[in-house]
C-alpha positions as CSV (number, residue, x, y, z in Angstrom):
1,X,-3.0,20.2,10.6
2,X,0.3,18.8,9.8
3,X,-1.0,15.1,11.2
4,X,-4.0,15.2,8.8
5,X,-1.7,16.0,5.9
6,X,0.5,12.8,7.3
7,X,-2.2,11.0,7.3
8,X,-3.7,11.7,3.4
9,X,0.2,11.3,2.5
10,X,0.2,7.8,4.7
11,X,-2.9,6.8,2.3
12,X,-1.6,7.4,-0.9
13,X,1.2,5.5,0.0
14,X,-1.1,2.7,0.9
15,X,-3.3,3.1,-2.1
16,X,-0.5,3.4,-4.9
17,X,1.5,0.1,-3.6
18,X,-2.2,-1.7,-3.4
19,X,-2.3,-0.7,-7.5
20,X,1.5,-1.5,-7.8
21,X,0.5,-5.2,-6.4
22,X,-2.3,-5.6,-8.0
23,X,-0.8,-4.5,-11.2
24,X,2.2,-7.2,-10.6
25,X,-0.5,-10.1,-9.5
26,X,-2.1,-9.4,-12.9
27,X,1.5,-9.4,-15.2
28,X,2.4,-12.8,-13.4
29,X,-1.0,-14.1,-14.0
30,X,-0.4,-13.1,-17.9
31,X,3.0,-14.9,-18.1
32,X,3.1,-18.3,-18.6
């Protein structure tokens, strides 16, 4: 039990600094 709440804790990790990338990727791209 505890390893399958690891792993759904392990992939929000992954998906939150995928947006926090993409989110920086797009302010660079805005700034001259």
């Amino acid at each position: 039990m505890k390893q399958a709440l690891w792993n759904v804790v392990t992939n929000l990790k992954i998906m939150v600094l995928c947006i926090v990338v993409s989110q920086l990727i797009a302010i660079v791209k805005i700034l001259p």
